[in-house]
N, C-alpha and C positions, 0 to 999 in steps of 0.2 A: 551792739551786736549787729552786723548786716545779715541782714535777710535775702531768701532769692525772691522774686517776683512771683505776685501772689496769682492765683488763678483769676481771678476777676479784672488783676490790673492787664497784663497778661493777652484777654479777650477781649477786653476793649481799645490796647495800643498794640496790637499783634502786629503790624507790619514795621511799626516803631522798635517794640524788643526784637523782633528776629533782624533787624536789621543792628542794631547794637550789639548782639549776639555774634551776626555777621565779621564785625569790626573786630570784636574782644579775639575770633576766631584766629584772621588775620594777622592780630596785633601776638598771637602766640605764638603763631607758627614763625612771623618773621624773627620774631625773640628765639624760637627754639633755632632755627635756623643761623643767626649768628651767634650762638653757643657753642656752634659746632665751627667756627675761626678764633676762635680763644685761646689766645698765645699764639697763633701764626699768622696775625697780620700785624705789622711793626712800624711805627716813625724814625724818624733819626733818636728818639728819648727811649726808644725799647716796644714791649710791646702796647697794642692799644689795649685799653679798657674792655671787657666785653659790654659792660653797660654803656658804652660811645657807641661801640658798633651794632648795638640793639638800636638807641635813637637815630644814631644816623642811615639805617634801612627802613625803619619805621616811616620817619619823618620824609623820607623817597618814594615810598609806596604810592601810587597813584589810585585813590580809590578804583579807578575803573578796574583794576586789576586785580579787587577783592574778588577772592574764590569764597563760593557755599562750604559751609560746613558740613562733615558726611554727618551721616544721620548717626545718631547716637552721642554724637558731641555734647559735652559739658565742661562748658566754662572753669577753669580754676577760679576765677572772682565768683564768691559767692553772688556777688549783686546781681549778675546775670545768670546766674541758674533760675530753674523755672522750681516751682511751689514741688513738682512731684519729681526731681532730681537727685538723686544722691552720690556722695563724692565719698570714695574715690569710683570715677567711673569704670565700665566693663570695656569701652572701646579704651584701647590703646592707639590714637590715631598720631602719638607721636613716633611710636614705633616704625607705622606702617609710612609715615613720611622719609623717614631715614632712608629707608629700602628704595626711594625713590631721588635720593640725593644724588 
């Protein structure tokens, strides 16, 4: 069973997990973001995969270019959730990306 991060581990690697935190953040929104080209981007064999087009903007992301997550965020990977998180969360921060596509 994965666990989230415990309080103690948490307070002693805090700029460690918020910065893991930061990535997982990142690594969702660009996933959520090419979910929303699935089935209209094409090669000469038809459409592409959505899981190519998740690695291959992943794999282009330039860290400098990770954005904070808004406050309230929680990870879908249990592993980075923190000890007092619970899922499903109350922000909806995929929604409010949408509105801004």
């Amino acid at each position: 069973m994965i666990m989230a991060i415990s309080e103690q581990d948490y307070n002693s690697l805090k700029e460690y997990w918020d910065y893991q935190r930061k990535v997982e953040y990142n690594r969702e929104r660009t996933h959520h973001i090419a979910e929303q080209f699935e089935l209209r981007i094409h090669n000469q064999y038809g459409p592409i995969p959505v899981e190519e087009i998740k690695d291959m903007l992943w794999t282009k992301m330039p860290t400098s270019e990770y954005e904070d997550p808004p406050k309230g965020y929680i990870p879908e990977n249990p592993s980075y959730r923190l000890w007092n998180e619970t899922w499903p969360p109350a922000l909806d921060w995929k929604k409010n990306d949408d509105n801004d596509i």
